[in-house]
Steps between C-alpha positions, in 0.01 A plus 500: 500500500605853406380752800613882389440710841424856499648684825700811593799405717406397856647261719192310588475452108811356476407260821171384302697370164759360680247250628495397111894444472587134416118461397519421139351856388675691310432842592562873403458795709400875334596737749181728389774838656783381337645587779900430617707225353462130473397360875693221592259390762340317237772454264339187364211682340552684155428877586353740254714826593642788278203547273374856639718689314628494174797697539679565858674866394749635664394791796161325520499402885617868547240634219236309649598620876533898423329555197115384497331648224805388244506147635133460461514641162808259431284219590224493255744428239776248734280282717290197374178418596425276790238308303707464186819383609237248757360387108868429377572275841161337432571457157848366533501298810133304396343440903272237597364693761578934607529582856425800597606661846309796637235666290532881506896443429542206259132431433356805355878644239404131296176434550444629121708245414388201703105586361646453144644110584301210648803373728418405858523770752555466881512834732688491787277769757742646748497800775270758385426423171190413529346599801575887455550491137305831450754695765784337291332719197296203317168562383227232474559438158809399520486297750206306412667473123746344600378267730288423202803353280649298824439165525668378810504727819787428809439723814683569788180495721158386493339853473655551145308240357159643575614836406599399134185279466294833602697662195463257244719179512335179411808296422671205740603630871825285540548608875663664797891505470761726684623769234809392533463089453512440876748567786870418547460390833796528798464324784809548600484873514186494661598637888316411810304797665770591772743528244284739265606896511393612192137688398442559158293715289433468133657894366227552210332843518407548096114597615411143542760368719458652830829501706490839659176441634664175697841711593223790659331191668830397658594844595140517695641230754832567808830467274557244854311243237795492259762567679620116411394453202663671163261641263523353159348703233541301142363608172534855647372812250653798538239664661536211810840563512506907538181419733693353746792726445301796593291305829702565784299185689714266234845667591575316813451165358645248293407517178587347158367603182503304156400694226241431275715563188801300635511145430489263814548130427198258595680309742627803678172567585391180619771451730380854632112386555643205647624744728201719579246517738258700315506550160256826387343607144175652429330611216185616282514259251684212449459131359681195735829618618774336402722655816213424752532159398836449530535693860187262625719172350849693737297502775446843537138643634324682214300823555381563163210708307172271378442722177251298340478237734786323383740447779207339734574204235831402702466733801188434824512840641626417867619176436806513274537855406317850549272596167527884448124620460608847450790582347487888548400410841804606736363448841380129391831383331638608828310329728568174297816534498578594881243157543758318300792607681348417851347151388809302510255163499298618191817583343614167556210283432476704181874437376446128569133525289638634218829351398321177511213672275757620282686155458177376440329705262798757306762238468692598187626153457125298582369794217722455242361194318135653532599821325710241242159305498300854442671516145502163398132493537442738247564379188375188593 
C-alpha cells in the first residue's frame, strides 16, 4: 500500500508514522509548509520538501524580513501553489489511500484537489480543529465541504466525532487514537511522590492557551507553597515569559523557563513529568492533549481545562486529577491547586491510578499493530 500523508512539521506527526516503519507501506510525506529541511526523525519516509519556491534568490530571507510590500509582490511570480505542486506529488507518487492531518492547515490548501480524484481519504482530527474551527477562521462551508470528500475520520477524543457528524460526515469513524500513535512510556523515570519537586505548567498564552491565568492563580496562594518545588514553565510564549519577569511574587522562587520557540527533546520532558508533582495547562479550546497524557502516564497529578468535555474522558474530577471548569476563573484554579498540594493521599492514589491507566490504554507499543491494522483494512 502507498499512504501519501499531508502534515506540517510537528513532532507528534512524526510519532504517528513512525508507528508505520517496518510495516510494508511505502509511504511519502508532503510537508503542506514546506517548511525546514529533510527531518531525520522519520528518515525512512520519502519527504516532499523544496517545492514552494521556484527560485531561492539571493537577499530573500533579508527581503522578506525588512521589506514587506516587495516580498509580497516578489511572490506572486516565485512561489507555487500549495494545491498544484500537492497535484504533481499525487500525480507522481500514485497513493492507495491520502492522509490528511488537521483540517484548517492541510485539509482545506488541497481540498480542490482531493474533490477532483476518487482516492481514499482519512482525516486525522486533532486539538482544536474541529471543536473551535470557526475561532480558527473556518466558515461552515468549508468545513462541512470537506468533511464531505473524507471518507475515514481518526479523532483524538470522542467529542470530535459527533461534532463532524453534526457538520456533514457520513463516511467510516475508524476510532480514538493518541495524536501522536501512543506513548513512549518510562517507568524508570517515573519518581515516587517524596522524591517529586517539580510543578509544571503548560507556557501557551496564544488566546486559547491560558497560562497566565494559572501563573495569577498561583500567585493568589503564600509563596510558603512553593518554596520546594521549582516552577517549570515549558512551551513558554513570550508574553509568559516577560509576565513573570515583571511579577515580583515569581522573583523569589525557582523558576525555569523553556521557550515555546526553542526545541526541547521528548524525553527531556518526560523525565521532567516524571519528576513533578503537579503538572498545570488550561485552555479554551483544545482536542485530547497529547502533554496531559504523557504527564498522567509520569505520574504526575493533572489539573487541566475540560474545553469541550474532553479531558473528563481520562480524568474523574477528584479522583485522578482536578478538571478546570473555568479557565478564566483565577480564584477556582487556585483553590484546586492549593487542594492538590495539601492532599498528599489523593496525590498518591492518583499517580498509582493513572500510570496503570496509561499502560493500559496509551501504550505506544500495544497500539502500534491497531493503527498498522487501521490501514490494512482499507483497501481490503
Amino acid at each position: 500500500m502507498k499512504i501519501l500523508m499531508v502534515a506540517i512539521p510537528n513532532h507528534h506527526f512524526f510519532q504517528w508514522v513512525n508507528q508505520l516503519k517496518d510495516s510494508g507501506f511505502e509511504v511519502c510525506w508532503f510537508d503542506i509548509t514546506d517548511g525546514g529541511p529533510p527531518s531525520n526523525k522519520i528518515s525512512w519516509v520519502k519527504q516532499i520538501k523544496g517545492w514552494k519556491l521556484r527560485w531561492d534568490y539571493p537577499l530573500r530571507t533579508r527581503i522578506k524580513k525588512n521589506y514587506p510590500k516587495l516580498n509580497r509582490f516578489l511572490q506572486r511570480f516565485n512561489e507555487v501553489s500549495v494545491s498544484k505542486s500537492f497535484e504533481a506529488t499525487f500525480k507522481s507518487f500514485k497513493p492507495d489511500v491520502v492522509h490528511c492531518f488537521e483540517m484548517q492547515l492541510s485539509g482545506l490548501p488541497i481540498l480542490s484537489v482531493l474533490q477532483r480524484y476518487k482516492v481514499p481519504l482519512i482525516y486525522s482530527s486533532w486539538g482544536s480543529d474541529m471543536y473551535h474551527y470557526s475561532y480558527l477562521g473556518m466558515t461552515n462551508l468549508e468545513v462541512s465541504s470537506f468533511l464531505d470528500r473524507v471518507n475515514y475520520l481518526i479523532t483524538d477524543c470522542n467529542r470530535d466525532v459527533t461534532i463532524a457528524k453534526n457538520n456533514g460526515f457520513k463516511g467510516e469513524f475508524l476510532g480514538v487514537y493518541p495524536g501522536n500513535g501512543g506513548l513512549f512510556l518510562q517507568p524508570q523515570a517515573i519518581k515516587p511522590l517524596d522524591q517529586r519537586k517539580i510543578i509544571m505548567v503548560k507556557g501557551y498564552n496564544d488566546g486559547i492557551g491560558q497560562a497566565i491565568v494559572v501563573l495569577k492563580a498561583m500567585a493568589l496562594l503564600p509563596q510558603s507553597y512553593f518554596k520546594d518545588y521549582t516552577l517549570t514553565i515549558y512551551s513558554a510564549d513570550k508574553i509568559v515569559e516577560d509576565f513573570i519577569a515583571k511579577t515580583p511574587y515569581f522573583h523569589k522562587l525557582k523558576i525555569k523557563i523553556y521557550s515555546r520557540f526553542s526545541f526541547v527533546d521528548n524525553q527531556v520532558l518526560l523525565n521532567i513529568m516524571g519528576e513533578s508533582i503537579l503538572h498545570i495547562a488550561s485552555s479554551i479550546s483544545d482536542g485530547m492533549p497529547n502533554a496531559l497524557l504523557e504527564a498522567m502516564a509520569m505520574g504526575s497529578f493533572p489539573i487541566q481545562s475540560n474545553p469541550g468535555r474532553v479531558t473528563e474522558e481520562v480524568i474523574t474530577h477528584g479522583k485522578n486529577g482536578f478538571l478546570i471548569s473555568d479557565p478564566l476563573n483565577e480564584q477556582a484554579i487556585s483553590l484546586l491547586i492549593e487542594t492538590a498540594l495539601n492532599d498528599v493521599l489523593l496525590r498518591q492514589n492518583a499517580q498509582e491510578y493513572n500510570v496503570k491507566y496509561m499502560k493500559a490504554y496509551y501504550n505506544r507499543s500495544a497500539l502500534k499493530p491497531q493503527i498498522v491494522e487501521l490501514y490494512q483494512s482499507i483497501l481490503t
